[in-house]
C-alpha positions in Angstrom: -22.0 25.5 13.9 -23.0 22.2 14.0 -21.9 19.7 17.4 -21.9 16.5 18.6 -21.1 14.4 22.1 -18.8 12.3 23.0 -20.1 9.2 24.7 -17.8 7.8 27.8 -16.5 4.8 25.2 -15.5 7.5 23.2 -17.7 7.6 20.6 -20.1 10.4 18.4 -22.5 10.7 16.8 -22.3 12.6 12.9 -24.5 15.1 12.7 -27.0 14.4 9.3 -26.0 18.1 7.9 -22.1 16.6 7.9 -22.8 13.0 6.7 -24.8 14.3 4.2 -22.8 17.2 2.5 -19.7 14.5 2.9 -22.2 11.7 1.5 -21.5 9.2 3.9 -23.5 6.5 4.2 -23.9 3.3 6.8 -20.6 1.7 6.9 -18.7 4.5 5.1 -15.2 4.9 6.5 -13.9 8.4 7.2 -10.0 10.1 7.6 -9.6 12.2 10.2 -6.4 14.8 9.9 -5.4 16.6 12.7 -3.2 19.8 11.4 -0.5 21.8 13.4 -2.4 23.9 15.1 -5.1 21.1 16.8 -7.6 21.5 14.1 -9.3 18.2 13.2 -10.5 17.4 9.7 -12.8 14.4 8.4 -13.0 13.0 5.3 -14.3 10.0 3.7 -12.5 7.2 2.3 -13.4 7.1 -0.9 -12.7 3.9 -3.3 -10.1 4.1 -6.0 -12.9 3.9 -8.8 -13.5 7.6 -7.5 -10.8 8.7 -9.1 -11.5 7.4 -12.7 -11.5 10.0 -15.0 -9.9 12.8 -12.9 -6.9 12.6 -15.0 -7.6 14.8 -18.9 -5.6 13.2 -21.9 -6.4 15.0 -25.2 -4.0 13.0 -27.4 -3.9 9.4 -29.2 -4.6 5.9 -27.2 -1.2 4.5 -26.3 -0.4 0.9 -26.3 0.6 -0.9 -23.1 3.7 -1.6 -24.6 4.6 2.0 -25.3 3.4 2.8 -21.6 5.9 0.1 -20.3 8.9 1.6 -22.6 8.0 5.4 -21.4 8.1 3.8 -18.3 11.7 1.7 -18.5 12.8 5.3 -20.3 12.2 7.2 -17.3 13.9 4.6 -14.5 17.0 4.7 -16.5 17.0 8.6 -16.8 16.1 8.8 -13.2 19.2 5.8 -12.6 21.9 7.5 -14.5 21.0 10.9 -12.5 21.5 9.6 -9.3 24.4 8.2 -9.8 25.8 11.1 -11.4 29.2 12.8 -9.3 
């Protein structure tokens, strides 16, 4: 188990076996998340470019116009339900 110290202005040190399995570098930002029970997570912030490509589409290239109608399609399905009685 790997620790660290917190200074008196509140501060720590990461340990170099968690910055570098979490690939942080100088100036990285990181997320902490503290869960129900008082367990506290880290993360780093990563940029949106990370998620390019994370997303699989297997069928033709679609227009930015048909996009924008699939789009308009859906708000007016999503509309008309809510204002269903």
């Amino acid at each position: 188990m790997t620790q660290s110290t917190v200074t008196a202005k509140g501060q720590t040190t990461i340990p170099k076996e968690i910055r570098d399995r979490l690939g942080l570098k100088p100036r990285s930002k990181i997320r902490y998340l503290v869960t129900h029970d008082g367990t506290v997570m880290l993360a780093p912030v990563l940029p949106v470019s990370a998620l390019r490509g994370i997303l699989k589409y297997d069928g033709p290239p679609v227009s930015l116009e048909e996009m924008d109608d699939a789009i308009k399609a859906g708000a007016v399905e999503r509309f008309e339900r809510s204002n269903e009685p």
